[in-house]
C-alpha positions in Angstrom: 0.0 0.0 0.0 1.4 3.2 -1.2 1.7 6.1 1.4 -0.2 9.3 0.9 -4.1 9.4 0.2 -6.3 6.2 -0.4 -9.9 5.1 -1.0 -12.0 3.9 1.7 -12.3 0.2 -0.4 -8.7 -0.2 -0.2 -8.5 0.8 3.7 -11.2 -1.6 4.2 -9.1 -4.0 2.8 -5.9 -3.4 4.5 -7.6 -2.8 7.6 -9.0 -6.6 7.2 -5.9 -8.1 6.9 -4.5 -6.8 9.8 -7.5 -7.9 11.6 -8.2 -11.3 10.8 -7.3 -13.8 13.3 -4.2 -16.2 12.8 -4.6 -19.7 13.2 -4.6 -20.4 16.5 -2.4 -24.2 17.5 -4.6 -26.3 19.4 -3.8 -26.8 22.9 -4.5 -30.5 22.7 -1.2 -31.0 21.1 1.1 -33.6 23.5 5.0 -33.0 23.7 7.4 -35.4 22.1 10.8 -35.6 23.8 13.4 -36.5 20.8 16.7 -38.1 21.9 19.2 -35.7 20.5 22.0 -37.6 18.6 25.5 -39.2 20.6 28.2 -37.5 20.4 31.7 -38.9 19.9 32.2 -43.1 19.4 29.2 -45.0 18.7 28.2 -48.4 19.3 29.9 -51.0 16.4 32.5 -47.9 15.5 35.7 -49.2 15.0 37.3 -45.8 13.9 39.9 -44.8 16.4 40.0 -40.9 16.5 43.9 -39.5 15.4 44.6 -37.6 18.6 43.7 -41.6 20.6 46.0 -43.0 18.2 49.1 -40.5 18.8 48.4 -40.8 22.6 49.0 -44.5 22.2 52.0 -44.4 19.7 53.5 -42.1 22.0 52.8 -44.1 25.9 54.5 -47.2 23.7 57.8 -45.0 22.7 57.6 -43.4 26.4 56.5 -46.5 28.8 56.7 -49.8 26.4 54.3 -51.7 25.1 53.2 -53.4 28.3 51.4 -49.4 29.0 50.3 -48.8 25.6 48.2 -52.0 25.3 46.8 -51.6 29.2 45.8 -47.6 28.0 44.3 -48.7 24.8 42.7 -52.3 26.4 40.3 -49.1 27.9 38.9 -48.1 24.7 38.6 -51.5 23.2 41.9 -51.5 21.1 43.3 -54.5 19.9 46.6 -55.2 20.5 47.8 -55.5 16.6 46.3 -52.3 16.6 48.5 -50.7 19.3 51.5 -51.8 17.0 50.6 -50.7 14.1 50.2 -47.1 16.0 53.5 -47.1 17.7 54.9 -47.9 13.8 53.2 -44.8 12.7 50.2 -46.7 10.9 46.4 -46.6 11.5 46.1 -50.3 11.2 47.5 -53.7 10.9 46.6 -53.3 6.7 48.3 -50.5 6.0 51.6 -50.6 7.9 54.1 -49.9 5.4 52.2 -46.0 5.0 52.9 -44.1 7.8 50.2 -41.5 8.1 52.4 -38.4 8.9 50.6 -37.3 12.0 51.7 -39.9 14.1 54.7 -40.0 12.4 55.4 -36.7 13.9 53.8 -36.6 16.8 55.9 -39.9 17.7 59.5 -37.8 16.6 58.4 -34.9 18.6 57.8 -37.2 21.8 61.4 -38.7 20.8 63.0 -35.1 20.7 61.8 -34.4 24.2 62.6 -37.1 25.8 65.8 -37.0 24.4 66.6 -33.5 25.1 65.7 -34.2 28.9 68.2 -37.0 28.9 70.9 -35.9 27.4 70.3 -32.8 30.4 70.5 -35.4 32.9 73.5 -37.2 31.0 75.3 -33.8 30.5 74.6 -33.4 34.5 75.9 -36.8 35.1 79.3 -36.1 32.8 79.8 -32.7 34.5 80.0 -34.8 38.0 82.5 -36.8 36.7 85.7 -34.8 37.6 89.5 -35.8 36.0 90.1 -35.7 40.1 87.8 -38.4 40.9 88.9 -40.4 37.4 92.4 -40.6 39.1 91.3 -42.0 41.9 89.0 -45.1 40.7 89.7 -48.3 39.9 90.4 -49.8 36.5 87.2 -51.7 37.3 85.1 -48.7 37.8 86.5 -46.7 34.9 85.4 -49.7 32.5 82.0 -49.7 34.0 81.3 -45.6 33.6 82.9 -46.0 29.8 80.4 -48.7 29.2 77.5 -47.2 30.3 78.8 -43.6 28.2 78.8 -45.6 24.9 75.4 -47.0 26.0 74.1 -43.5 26.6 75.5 -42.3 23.4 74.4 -45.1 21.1 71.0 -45.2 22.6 70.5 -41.5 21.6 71.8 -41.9 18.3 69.5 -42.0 15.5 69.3 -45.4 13.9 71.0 -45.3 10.3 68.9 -45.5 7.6 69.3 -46.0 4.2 68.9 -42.9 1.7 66.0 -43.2 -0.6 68.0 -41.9 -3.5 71.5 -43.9 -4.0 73.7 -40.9 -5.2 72.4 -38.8 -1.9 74.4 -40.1 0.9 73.2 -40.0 4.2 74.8 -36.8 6.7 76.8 -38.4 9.3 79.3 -36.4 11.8 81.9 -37.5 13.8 83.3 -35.4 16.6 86.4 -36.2 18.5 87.5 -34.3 21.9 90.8 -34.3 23.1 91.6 -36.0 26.5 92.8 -33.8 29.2 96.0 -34.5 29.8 97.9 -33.9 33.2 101.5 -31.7 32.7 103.0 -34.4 34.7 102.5 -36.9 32.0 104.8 -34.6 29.5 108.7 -35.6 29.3 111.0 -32.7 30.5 113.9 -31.9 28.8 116.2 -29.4 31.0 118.2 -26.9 28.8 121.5 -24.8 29.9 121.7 -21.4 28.0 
């Protein structure tokens, strides 16, 4: 309706519209409760949801595999299943693809633990003086170098072969001198 003058007929009109009762709902009408959908893991599902499956991956690198299957035995993971997680795949059928999330989230886990024992090893080294070297036994000294190469070969990275034959795989070697004591040097006396 336009603004501005108008004809009785079509105020009539308008004036009908506006009022003319709206259907009115009956108030016989009885309620329905609706069960609103599950959220998260249904019944029968056997998907196992990524961040699960990095949480399992990483309690085996951590704890062993003896806490990864008790952790996964409480969500109704097999224990096939807990291996192929700790390998980086998301199931028995597809273990040689690594799905890259767990992949990294595994190498992450690795980096911390290994950067809070090589601390602790660094800690340990530090405590072992050239003053209290001198003074153990043969026996003793064997025993500490053994359990050093231990240390260092368990934090080492395990070698792996190059996908591409002409790119050789990065490998450093570092070699420290050995403190030596100025007694152990010969000395020569000179006249002038």
């Amino acid at each position: 309706m336009a603004i501005g003058i108008v004809s009785d007929d079509d105020l009539a009109r308008e004036l009908e519209k506006i009022s003319t009762p709206k259907k009115v709902v009956p108030s016989s009408v009885i309620p329905e409760i609706v069960e609103m959908e599950k959220k998260g893991r249904k019944e029968g599902d056997v998907n196992v949801p990524d961040s699960l499956r990095q949480i399992i991956a990483e309690e085996h690198l951590l704890n062993g595999r003896q806490s990864a299957l008790g952790l996964a035995k409480m969500f109704d993971i097999s224990p096939a299943s807990v291996s192929a997680y700790a390998n980086g795949s998301t199931s028995t059928a597809s273990y040689g693809e690594q799905k890259p999330s767990i992949i990294n989230h595994i190498n992450k886990s690795r980096a911390r633990a290994i950067k809070r024992a090589s601390k602790t090893l660094n800690g340990a080294l530090n405590a072992i003086t050239q003053e209290k070297l001198d003074y153990t036994d043969a026996k003793d000294l064997s025993v500490i170098a053994k359990n050093m190469s231990g240390i260092i070969k368990d934090l080492e990275p395990d070698k792996v072969q190059s996908d591409n034959p002409d790119k050789p795989i990065t490998q450093f070697v570092l070699y420290a001198p050995q403190f030596r004591d100025e007694r152990s040097f010969e000395v020569i006396h000179v006249q002038e």
